[in-house]
N, C-alpha and C positions, 0 to 999 in steps of 0.2 A: 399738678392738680390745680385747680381752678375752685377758686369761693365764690361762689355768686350769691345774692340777693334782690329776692324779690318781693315787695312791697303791692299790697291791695290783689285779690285772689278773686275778683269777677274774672269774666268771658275772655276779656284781654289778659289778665294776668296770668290764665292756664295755658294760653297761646304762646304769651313768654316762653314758658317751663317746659311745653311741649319743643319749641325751636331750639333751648337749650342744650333738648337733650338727644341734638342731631349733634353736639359738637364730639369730636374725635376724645379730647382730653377727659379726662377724670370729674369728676365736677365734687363739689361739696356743696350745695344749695341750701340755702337759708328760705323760710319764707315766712313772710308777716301778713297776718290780717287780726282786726278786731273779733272777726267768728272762727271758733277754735274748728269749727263742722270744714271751712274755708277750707284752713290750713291740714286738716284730715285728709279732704280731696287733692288735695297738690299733694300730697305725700303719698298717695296711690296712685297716682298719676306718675309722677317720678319714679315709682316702682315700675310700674305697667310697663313703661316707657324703658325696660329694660337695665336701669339703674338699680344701683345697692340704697335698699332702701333706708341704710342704716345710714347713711351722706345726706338723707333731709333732714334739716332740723327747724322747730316749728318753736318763731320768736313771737309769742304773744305777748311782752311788753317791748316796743325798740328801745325805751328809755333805758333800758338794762343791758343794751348790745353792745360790744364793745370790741367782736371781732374783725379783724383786717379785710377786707375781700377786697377781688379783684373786679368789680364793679358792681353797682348797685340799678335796678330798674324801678321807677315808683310807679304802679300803673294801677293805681287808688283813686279814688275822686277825685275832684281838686278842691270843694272843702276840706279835707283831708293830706293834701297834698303839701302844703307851705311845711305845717308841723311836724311831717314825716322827711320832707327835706331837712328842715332845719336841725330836727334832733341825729341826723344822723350825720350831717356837717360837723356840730359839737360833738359826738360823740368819734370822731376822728376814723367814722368805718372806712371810707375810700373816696377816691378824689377821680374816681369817674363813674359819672350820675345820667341816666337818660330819664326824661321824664316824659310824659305822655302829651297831645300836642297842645290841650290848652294848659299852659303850665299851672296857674295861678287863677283866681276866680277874683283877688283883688289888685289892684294898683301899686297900694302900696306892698304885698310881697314880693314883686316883680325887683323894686328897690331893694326893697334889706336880701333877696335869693342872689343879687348883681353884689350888693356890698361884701355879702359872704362869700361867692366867691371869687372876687378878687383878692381878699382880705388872706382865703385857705388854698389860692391857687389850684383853686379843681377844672376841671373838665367835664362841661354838661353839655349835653342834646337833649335835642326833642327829637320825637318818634314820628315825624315826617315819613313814611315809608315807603313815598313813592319818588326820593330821591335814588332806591335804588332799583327802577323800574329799565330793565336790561337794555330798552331803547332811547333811555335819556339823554345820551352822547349822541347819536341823530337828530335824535328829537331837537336838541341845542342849537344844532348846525344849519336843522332847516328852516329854525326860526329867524335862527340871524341874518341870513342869506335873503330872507322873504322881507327882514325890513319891519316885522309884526308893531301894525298901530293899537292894538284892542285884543283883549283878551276873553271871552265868553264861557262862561259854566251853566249848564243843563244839565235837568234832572231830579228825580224824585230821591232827594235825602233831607238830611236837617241841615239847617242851617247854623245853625250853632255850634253841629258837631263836627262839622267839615269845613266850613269857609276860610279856617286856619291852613289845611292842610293843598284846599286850593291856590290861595294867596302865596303860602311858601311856592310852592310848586313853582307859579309864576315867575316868583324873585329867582328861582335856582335856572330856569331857562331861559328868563332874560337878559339876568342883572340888574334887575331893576327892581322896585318894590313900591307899595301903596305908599301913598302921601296922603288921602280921602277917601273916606268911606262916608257915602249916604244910604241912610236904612229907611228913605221917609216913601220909598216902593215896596216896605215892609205890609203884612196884613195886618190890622188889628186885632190886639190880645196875641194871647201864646197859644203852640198845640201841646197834645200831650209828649211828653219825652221819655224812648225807652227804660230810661234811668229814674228810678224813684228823686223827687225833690229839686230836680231839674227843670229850664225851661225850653223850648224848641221854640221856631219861630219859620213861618212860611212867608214866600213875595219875593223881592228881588230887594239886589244891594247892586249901588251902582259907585264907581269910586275912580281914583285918579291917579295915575304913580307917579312919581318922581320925576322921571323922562317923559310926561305927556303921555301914555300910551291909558285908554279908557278901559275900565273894568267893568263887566257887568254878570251876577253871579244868583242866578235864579233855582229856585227850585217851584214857582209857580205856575209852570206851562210844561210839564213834565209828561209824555208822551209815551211812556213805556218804555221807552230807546236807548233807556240806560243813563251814564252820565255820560253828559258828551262838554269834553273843556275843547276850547278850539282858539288858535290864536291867529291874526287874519292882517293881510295888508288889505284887504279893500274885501268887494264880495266876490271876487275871479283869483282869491291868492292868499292861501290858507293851509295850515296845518290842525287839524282833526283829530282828536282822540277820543275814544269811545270806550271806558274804562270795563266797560261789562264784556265788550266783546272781544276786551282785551287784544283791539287793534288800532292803528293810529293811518292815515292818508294825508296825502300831500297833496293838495288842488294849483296847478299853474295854470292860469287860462282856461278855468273850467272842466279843465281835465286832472285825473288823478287816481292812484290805485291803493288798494289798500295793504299793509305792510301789518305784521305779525308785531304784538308788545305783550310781552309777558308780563302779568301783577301779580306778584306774589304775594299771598296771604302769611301773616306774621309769624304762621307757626312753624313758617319756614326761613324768617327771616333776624329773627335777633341775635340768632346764633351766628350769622354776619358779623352785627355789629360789636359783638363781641370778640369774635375771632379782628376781625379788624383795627380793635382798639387795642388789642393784646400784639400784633404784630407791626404798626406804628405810630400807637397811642392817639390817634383819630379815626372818625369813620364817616363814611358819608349823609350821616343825618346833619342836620345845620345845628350852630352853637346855639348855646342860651341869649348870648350876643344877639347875632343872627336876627333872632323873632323877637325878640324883645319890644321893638316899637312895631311890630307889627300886630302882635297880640294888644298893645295898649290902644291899638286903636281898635280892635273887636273888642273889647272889654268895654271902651267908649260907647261906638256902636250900639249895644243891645242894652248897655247900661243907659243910655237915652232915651231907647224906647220903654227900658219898664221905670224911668224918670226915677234912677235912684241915683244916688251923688255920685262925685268922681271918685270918692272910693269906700263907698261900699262895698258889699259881696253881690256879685251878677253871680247867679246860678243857672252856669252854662259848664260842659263838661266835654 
């Protein structure tokens, strides 16, 4: 039988619970939110979903948990986020953690999340989840073969709440990662953000990685098209992906056709990273290692533009 918990019970979190409960094994499921109403719905839900509904159990203080599971998901705000990591590090529940992809909304937790765990020897990712996009191993091959100088994101999303999830992407098919980020093709002021208490931000970010290769990552000229990331040796020599139509094309010389990528949505997907973690104690989302300076510098980023210090709280999620 399997312990799982699961931390913060919005939209993502019942997606968790729902993929959970695609796994084979038995499950015993924990689950935490500040709203008991929350933790009511994952608990019928868990039910629905064919499960013995007497296996959820509903921890409305974590300060008082203190049982073992075999992994934990926080997928709570990220005000929220540091304090539910850390109490459940001290509280010795389990030593594999996936967190959601902006980890931390400060600076300095990034620091003491790194000291803790080197200090408790855990095992954390982030919820990247389009490292396990069934055409990534192509996708890989045909970049590296193409030589890709620039990398490009279109489309109508937030910026705040994706730019992480692009950026990784990048790092995991090239090998390479940001060094710069400029936000001053940013708009002024914020938009609204579907998340109470949050900021979004529209324009473009242009940036610079490590090996020379230019970044440029818009959601201001967005065309209905979907999102389309593309990575390019010149404009005759290019791989293409178009995450809505959930297909990707290979351009040589102008020419090129279009090839089948499967995106899985999450509620089909955690139950992977779990089965995966249980059968060689890693899985394919990136380490906390990993994103760590790449999150510092979107943290940087937007904490520039709304001109608050280097570590204060940015309220991005």
């Amino acid at each position: 039988m399997l312990r799982l918990l699961v931390s913060g019970l919005g939209n993502i979190g019942y997606r968790h619970i729902e993929a959970l409960c695609r796994l084979d094994e038995e499950i015993e499921l924990y689950v935490h939110s500040r709203y008991p109403e929350s933790m009511q719905r994952a608990a019928a839900l868990f039910a629905s979903l064919g499960r013995d509904k007497e296996k959820c159990f509903m921890i409305p203080r974590l300060s008082a948990f203190y049982i073992p599971v075999d992994a934990a998901i926080l997928s709570g705000n990220s005000n929220e986020r540091f304090g539910i990591f850390e109490t459940i590090v001290r509280n010795h529940v389990t030593s594999n953690i996936i967190l959601e992809k902006i980890a931390f909304n400060q600076k300095e937790q990034y620091r003491k999340a790194l000291a803790l765990i080197q200090e408790h020897g855990l095992k954390v990712w982030v919820n990247h989840s389009l490292r396990y996009l069934q055409a990534l191993e192509e996708i890989k091959e045909e970049v590296s073969r193409m030589k890709a100088r620039s990398f490009e994101v279109s489309g109508d999303f937030g910026l705040a709440c994706n730019i992480t999830h692009w950026l990784d992407l990048f790092a995991c098919v090239t090998g390479d990662c940001a060094a710069v980020l400029d936000g001053s093709g940013l708009n002024e002021g914020t938009v609204p953000c579907k998340r109470d208490g949050y900021v979004e931000f529209s324009g473009a970010v242009q940036g610079m990685s490590h090996g020379g290769r230019k970044i440029a990552i818009s959601n201001a000229d967005a065309k209905g098209g979907g999102t389309i990331l593309r990575f390019a040796r010149d404009s005759r020599h290019f791989l293409e992906m178009n995450l809505s139509r959930q297909t990707y094309k290979v351009v040589k010389k102008d020419a090129g056709t279009e090839r089948a990528m499967k995106v899985e949505y999450q509620s089909s997907l955690s139950q992977r990273y779990v089965q995966d973690i249980q059968l060689t104690g890693d899985c394919r989302l990136p380490g906390f290692h990993e994103i760590y300076d790449m999150n510092l510098l979107v943290l940087a980023l937007f904490s520039d533009k709304l001109k608050l210090g280097s570590d204060c709280k940015c309220n991005i999620t």
